[in-house]
C-alpha positions as CSV (number, residue, x, y, z in Angstrom):
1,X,118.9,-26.1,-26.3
2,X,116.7,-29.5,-26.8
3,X,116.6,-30.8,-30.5
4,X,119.4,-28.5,-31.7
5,X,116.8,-25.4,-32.2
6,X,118.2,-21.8,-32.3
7,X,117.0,-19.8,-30.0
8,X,117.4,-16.9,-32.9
9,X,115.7,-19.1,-35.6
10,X,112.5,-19.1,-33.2
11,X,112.3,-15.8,-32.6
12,X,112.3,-14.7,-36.3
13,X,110.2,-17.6,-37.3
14,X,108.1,-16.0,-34.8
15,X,108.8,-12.6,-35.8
16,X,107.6,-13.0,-39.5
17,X,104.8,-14.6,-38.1
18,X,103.4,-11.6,-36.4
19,X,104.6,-9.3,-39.1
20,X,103.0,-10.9,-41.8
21,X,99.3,-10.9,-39.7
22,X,100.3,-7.3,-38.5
23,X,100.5,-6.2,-42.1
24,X,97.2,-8.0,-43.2
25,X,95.7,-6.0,-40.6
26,X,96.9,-2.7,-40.6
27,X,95.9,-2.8,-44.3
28,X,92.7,-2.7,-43.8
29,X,93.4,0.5,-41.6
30,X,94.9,2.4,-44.5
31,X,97.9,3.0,-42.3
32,X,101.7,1.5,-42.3
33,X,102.7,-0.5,-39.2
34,X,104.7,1.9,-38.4
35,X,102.8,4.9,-38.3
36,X,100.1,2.5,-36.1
37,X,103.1,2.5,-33.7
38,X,103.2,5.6,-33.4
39,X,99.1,6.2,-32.7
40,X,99.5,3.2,-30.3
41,X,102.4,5.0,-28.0
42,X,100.2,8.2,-28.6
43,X,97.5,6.7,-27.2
44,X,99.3,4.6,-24.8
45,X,100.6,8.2,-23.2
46,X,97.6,10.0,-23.1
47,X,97.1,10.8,-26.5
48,X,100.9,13.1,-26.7
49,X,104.5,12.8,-26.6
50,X,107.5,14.3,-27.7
51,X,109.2,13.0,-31.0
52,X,112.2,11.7,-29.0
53,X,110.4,9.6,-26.8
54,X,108.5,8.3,-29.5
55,X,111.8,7.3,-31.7
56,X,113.0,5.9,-28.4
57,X,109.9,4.0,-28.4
58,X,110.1,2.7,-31.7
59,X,113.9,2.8,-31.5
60,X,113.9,4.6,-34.8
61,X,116.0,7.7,-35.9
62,X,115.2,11.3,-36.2
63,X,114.2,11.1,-39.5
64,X,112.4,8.4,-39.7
65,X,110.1,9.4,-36.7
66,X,109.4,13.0,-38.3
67,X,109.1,11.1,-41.3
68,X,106.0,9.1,-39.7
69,X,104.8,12.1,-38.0
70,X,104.9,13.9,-41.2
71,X,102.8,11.2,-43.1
72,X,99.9,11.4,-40.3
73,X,99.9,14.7,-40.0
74,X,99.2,15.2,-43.6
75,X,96.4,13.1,-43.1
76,X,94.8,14.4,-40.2
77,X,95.3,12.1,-37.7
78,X,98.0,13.5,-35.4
79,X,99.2,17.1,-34.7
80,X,103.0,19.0,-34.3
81,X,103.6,21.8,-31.5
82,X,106.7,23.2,-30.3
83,X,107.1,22.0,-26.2
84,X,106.0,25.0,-24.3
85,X,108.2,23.7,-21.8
86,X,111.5,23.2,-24.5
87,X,111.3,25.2,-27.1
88,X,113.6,22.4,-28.9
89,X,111.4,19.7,-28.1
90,X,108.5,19.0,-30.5
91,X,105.4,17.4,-29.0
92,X,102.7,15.0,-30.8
93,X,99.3,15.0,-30.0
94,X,97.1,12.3,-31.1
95,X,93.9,13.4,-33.5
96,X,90.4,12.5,-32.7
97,X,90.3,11.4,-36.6
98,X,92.9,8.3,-35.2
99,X,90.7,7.1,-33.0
100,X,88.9,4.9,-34.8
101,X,92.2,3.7,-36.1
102,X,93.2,3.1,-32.7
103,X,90.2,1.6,-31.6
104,X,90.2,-1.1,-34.4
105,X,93.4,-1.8,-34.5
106,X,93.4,-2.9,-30.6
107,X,90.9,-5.5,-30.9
108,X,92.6,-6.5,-33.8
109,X,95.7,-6.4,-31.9
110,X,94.1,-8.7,-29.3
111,X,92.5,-11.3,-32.1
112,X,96.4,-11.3,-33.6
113,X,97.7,-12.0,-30.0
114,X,95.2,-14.8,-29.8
115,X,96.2,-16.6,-33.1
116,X,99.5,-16.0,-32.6
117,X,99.3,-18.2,-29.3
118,X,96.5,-20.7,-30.1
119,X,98.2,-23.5,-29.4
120,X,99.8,-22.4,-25.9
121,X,96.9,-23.0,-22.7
122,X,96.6,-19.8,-21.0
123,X,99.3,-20.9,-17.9
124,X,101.8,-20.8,-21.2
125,X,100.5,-17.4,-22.3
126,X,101.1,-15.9,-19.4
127,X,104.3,-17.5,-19.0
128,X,105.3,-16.5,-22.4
129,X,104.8,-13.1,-21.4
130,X,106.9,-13.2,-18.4
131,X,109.7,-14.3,-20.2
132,X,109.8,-12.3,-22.4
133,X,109.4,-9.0,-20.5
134,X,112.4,-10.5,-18.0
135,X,114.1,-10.6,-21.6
136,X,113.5,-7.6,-22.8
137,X,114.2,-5.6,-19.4
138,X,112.0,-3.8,-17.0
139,X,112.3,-0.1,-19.0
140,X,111.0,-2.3,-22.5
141,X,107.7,-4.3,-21.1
């Protein structure tokens, strides 16, 4: 690379970035990232999925993702069913209660995207994107 940057340096520098605006934000929501994470993918479903696909969503173990579940369950904002199709599956449903959460947290999520990329015209943006969905891999963007 030019100037003798790591590639891996960037991407944390840039990583902390977002995290530390992410966790400004969600604040204010009275919610972890995490469980955010886990009302986005609801949401970005159709409002349910099982608990696998969310951990594989979140690439997150079994506990930790019933962990999550539990904590929004207990405050109303998502619900737990057995699969009627699996009886081993468990399936998530969104809450209307989250969807304010929801709501706020995707124009918030477009303001952070903004900031995050002020200083790249929108050619770059979009490029930027690109990039890094060829990086990630067609099943991750």
């Amino acid at each position: 690379m030019k100037n003798g940057e790591r590639l891996g340096r960037l991407f944390r520098l840039v990583s902390h970035q977002f995290e530390e605006e992410k966790r400004g934000q969600v604040a204010e929501l009275g919610v972890t990232g995490s469980q955010l994470d886990v009302l986005d993918f609801l949401e970005l479903r159709g409002g349910a999925a099982t608990q696998a696909e969310i951990g594989d969503y979140l690439r997150a173990s079994r506990p930790t993702v019933s962990g999550l579940v539990t904590r929004l369950e207990r405050r109303g904002l998502v619900t737990r069913d057995t699969s009627a199709h699996d009886g081993r599956a468990v399936v998530v449903r969104i809450a209307d209660e989250a969807q304010p959460i929801v709501q706020a947290f995707r124009e918030k999520g477009e303001e952070m995207d903004y900031l995050l990329t002020a200083g790249l015209t929108d050619n770059e943006r979009d490029e930027l994107v690109r990039l890094l969905r060829k990086m990630v891999g067609p099943d991750e963007g």
